[in-house]
C-alpha positions in Angstrom: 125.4 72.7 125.0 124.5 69.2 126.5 125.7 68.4 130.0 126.3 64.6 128.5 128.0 64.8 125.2 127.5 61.1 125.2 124.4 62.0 124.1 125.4 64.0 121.1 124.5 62.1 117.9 126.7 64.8 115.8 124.3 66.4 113.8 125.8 69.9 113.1 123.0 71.7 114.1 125.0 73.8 116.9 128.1 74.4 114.3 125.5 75.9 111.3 123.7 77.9 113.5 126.7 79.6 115.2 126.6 83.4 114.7 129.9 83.7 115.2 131.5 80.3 113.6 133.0 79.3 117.1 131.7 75.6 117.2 133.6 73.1 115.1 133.0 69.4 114.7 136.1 67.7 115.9 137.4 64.2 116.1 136.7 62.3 119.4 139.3 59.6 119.1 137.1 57.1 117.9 136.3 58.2 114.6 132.8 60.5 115.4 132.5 63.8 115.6 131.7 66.0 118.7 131.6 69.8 118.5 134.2 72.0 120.0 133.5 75.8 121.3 136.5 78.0 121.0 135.4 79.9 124.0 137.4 83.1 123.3 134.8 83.7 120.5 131.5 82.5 122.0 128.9 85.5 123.2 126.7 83.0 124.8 123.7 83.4 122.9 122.6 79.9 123.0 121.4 79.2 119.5 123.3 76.4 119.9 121.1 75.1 122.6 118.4 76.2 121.1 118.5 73.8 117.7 119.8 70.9 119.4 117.4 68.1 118.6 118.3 66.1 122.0 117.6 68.9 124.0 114.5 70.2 121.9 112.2 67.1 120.6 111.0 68.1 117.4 107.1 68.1 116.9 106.4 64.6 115.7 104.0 63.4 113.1 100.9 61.7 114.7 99.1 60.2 111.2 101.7 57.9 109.7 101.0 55.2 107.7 102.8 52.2 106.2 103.4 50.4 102.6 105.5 47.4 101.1 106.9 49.0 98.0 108.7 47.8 94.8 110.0 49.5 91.8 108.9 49.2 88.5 111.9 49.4 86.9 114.3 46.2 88.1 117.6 48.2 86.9 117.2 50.8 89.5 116.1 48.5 92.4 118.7 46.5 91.8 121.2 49.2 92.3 119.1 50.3 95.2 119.5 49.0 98.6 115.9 47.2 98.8 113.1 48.5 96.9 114.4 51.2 94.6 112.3 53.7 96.4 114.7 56.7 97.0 115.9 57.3 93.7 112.3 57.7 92.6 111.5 60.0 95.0 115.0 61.9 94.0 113.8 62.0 90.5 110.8 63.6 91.2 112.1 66.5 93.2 115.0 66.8 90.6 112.2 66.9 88.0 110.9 70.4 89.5 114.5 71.6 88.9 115.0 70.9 92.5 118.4 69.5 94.3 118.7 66.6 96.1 120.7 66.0 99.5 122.3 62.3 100.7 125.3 60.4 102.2 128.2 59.6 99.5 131.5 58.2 99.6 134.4 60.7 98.4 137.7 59.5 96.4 138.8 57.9 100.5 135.5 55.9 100.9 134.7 58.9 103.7 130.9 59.2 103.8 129.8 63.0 103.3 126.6 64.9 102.7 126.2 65.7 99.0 123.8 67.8 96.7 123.0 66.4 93.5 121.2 68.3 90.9 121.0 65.9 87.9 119.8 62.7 87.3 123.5 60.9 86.5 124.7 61.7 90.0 122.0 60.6 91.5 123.7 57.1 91.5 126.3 58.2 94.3 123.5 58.6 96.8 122.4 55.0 96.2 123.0 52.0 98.5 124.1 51.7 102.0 127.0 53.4 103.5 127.5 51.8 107.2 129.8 54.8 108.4 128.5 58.3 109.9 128.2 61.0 107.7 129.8 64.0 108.0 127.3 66.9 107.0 129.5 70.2 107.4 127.9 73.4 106.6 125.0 71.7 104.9 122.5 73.0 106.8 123.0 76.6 106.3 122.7 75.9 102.4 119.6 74.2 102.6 118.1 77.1 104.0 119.7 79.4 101.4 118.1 77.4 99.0 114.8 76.8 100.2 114.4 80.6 100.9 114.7 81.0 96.6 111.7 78.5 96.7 113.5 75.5 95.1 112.6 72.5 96.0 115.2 70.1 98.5 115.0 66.2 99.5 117.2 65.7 102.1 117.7 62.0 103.2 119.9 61.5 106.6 119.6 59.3 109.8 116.8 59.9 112.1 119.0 62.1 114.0 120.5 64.2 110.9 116.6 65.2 110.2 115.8 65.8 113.5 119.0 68.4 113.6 118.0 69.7 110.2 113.5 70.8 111.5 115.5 72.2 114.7 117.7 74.1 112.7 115.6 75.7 110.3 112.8 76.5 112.6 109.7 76.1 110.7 108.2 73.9 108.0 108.8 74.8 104.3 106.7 73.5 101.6 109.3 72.8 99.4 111.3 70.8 101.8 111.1 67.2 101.3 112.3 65.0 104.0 113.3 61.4 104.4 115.2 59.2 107.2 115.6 55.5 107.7 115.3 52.8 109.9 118.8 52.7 111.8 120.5 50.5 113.2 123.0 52.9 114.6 126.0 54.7 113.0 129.4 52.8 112.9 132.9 54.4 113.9 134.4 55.9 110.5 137.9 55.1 112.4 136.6 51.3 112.0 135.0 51.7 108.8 138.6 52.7 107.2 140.1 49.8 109.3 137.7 47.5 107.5 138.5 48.8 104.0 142.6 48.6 104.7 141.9 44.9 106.1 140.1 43.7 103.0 142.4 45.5 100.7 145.6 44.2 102.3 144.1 40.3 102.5 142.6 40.6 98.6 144.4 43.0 96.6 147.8 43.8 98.4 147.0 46.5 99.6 145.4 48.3 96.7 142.1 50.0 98.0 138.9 49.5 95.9 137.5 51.5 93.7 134.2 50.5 94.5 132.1 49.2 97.4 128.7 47.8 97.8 127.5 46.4 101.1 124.1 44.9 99.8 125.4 43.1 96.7 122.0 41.5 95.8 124.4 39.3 93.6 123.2 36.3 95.7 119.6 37.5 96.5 118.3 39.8 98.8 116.0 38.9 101.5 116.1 34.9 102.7 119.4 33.9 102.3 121.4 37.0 102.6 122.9 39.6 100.7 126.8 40.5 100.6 129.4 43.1 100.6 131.0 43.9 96.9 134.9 45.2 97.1 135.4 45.9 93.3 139.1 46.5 92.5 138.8 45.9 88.8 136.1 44.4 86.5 138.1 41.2 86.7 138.8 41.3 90.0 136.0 41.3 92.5 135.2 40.1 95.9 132.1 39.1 97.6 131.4 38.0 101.6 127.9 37.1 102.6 126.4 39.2 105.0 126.6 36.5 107.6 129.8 36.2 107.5 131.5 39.5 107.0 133.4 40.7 109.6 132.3 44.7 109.2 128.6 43.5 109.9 129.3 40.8 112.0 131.0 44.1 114.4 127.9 46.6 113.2 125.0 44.3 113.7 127.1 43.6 117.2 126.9 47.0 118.6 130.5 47.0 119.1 131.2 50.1 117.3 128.6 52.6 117.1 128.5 56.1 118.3 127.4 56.6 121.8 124.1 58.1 121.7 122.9 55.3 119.9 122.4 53.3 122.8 119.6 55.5 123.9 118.5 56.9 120.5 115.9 60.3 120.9 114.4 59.6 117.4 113.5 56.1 117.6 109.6 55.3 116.9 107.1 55.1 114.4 105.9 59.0 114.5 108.5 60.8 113.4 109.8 64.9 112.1 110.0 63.7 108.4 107.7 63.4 105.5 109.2 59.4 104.9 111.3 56.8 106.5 112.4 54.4 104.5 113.8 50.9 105.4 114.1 47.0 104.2 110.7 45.1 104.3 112.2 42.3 106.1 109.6 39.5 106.8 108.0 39.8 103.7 108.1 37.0 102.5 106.3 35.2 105.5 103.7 38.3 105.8 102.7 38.7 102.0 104.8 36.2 100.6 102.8 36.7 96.9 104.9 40.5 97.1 107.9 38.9 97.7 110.3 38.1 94.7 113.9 38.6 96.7 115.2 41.4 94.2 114.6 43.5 97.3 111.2 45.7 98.8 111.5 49.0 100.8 108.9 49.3 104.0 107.8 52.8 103.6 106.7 55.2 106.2 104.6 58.1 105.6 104.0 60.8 108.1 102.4 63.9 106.4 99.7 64.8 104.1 102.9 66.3 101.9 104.1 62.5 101.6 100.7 60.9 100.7 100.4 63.3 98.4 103.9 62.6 96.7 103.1 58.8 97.2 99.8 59.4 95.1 101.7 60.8 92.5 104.1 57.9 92.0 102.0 55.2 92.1 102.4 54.7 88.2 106.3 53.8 88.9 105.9 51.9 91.7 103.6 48.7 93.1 102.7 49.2 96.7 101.0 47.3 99.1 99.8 49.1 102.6 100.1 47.0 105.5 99.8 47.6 109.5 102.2 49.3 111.2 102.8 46.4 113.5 103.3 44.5 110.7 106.0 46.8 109.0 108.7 47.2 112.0 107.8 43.7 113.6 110.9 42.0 112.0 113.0 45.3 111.9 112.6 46.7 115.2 115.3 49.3 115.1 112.6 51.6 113.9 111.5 51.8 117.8 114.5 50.5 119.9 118.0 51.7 120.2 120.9 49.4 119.6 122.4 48.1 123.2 125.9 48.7 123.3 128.5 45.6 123.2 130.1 45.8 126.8 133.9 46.0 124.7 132.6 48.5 122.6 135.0 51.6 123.7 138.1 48.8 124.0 137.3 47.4 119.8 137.4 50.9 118.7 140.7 52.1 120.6 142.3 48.9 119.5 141.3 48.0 116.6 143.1 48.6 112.9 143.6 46.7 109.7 145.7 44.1 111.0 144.3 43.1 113.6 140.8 43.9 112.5 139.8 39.8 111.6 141.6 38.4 114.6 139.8 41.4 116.9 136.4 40.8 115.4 136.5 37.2 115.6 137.7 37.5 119.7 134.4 38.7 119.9 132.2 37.0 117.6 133.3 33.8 116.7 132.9 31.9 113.5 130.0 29.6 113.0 129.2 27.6 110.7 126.9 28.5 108.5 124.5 25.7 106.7 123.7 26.4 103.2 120.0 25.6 101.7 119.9 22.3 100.2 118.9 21.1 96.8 115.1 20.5 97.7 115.1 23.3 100.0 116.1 25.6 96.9 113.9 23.9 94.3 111.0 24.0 97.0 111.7 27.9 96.9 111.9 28.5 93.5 108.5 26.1 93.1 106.7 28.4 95.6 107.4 31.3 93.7 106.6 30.6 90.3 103.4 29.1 91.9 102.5 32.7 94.0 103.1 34.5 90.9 101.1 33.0 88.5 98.2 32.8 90.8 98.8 36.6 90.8 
């Protein structure tokens, strides 16, 4: 195992490989899971050493290129979290009569890996979910299923994909895989903190039974998106991004795991066919693209992706751009997040009553200006100028 479990990023490679089911992912405290060997039943065959993706750098893609893209169809990007490309590439692989594998929230708002194999779940894999995931035994059944010769997406963090290519050992053809640009993974402990807090100050105490963090109720890209807490259809609650206390702590650093600080799988080249991410600065590099419903920045790294790009481009409008260009105003696709210096103190302390009064200690309120009257009507001028030039 690693000789710094700080630099464990919990991927559950070590715990599906184990040939004798001695490595559980347990609890460290602070919401994130760290893996556990009951030593009694370890034979020290290091298999677990052997798939760790921190330990063992996967083979990297050295040919990747980059597109702006935007969905044709304006219902699913605007359930999607930017450009509505995931659940088009879902839909192809489910298509084949293959299974798709993503982050979902259970009946508790905990995130977990799912598979979906039909087209009306796919909806639970859609939009952000700012807590780690927890992936189980996934692993193993990927591998069960790719040996039939079905066909599996699996989207995950960076790190989740790096785990998975260590794991399995070789390169399937009927593996399809796609990461993101990430910011880092937030505490689940202050994820659920978050949810009680809102629920006790909106809807006392009732929890949600629904929760978007990139509402594009408002917009999308220039002034802001926001987080959604939907109790009932007549009772729902909105916070811009810039002022919600959950991002305010994310987009902080004061409550992500560890081994985020110093992230193994940040970069352009990467393990996986895609990585998929928000297209921020769009609208100052190809401003005629831009319409603020939302556009993905999409990585490809293998001939396999081109090839699956090719086949799409009648659902989707693309644009390719330099990969300078694509990361230049989201840099977390090459740099790690630097912790907040209180970051182990928020975690320990924090719950749902003091969550607000702990967040803002840290990050205090500012005021935040709202676009004026000519600035908006300027904006809206621009646009219906850009697209009927186009």
């Amino acid at each position: 195992m690693l000789n710094d479990m700080s630099n464990c990023t919990g991927c559950h490679a070590c715990m599906n490989i184990c040939p004798k089911n001695c490595i559980s992912m347990e609890d460290n405290g602070e919401g994130f899971l760290y893996p556990h060997i009951d030593m009694d039943k370890c034979i020290d065959c290091g298999r677990c050493e052997s798939v760790c993706p921190v330990i063992n750098e996967p083979e990297l893609s050295r040919q990747t290129l980059a597109f702006a893209i935007k969905s044709r169809n304006d219902s699913e990007r605007n359930k999607s979290t930017s450009g509505g490309i995931f659940p088009i590439l879902a839909k192809y692989i489910l298509n084949q009569g293959g299974i798709v594998l993503g982050a979902a929230y259970d009946e508790n708002f905990i995130v977990h890996h799912i598979f979906v194999e039909n087209k009306e779940q796919l909806h639970l894999l859609q939009g952000a979910k700012y807590s780690q995931s927890r992936l189980d035994d996934a692993f193993s059944k990927i591998k069960e299923i790719l040996q039939t010769g079905r066909k599996v997406l699996f989207s995950g963090t960076p790190c989740q994909c790096a785990g998975l290519k260590k794991y399995l050992g070789k390169e399937y053809d009927n593996l399809v895989t796609t990461d993101l640009i990430c910011h880092g993974v937030p505490s689940p402990k202050v994820w659920q903190a978050y949810i009680d807090y809102r629920s006790k100050k909106e809807n006392s105490g009732q929890r949600p039974a629904q929760i978007n963090m990139r509402c594009k109720e408002s917009g999308w890209s220039r002034y802001g998106y926001s987080t959604e807490f939907v109790y009932s259809p007549d009772h729902i609650t909105r916070t811009k991004n810039g002022q919600d206390l959950f991002m305010k702590a994310f987009i902080g650093n004061i409550c992500l795991r560890k081994s985020c600080s110093d992230c193994k799988a940040k970069g352009v080249e990467r393990c996986t066919d895609f990585t998929l991410g928000d297209y921020w600065g769009i609208w100052n590099q190809h401003p005629e693209f831009d319409d603020n419903k939302g556009t993905s920045i999409v990585f490809v790294h293998t001939e396999k992706g081109r090839q699956i790009l090719n086949e799409l481009q009648d659902q989707i409008d693309s644009l390719q751009v330099s990969l300078e260009d694509a990361y230049k105003e989201n840099i977390s696709m090459i740099n790690s997040s630097k912790p907040h210096e209180a970051r182990a103190e928020f975690i320990k302390q924090v719950t749902a009553d003091n969550f607000e009064e702990l967040v803002n200690q840290y990050f205090p309120p500012v005021e935040v200006k709202k676009p004026g009257v000519m600035q908006r009507l300027k904006e809206k001028i621009r646009r219906i100028l850009l697209f009927n030039i186009g």
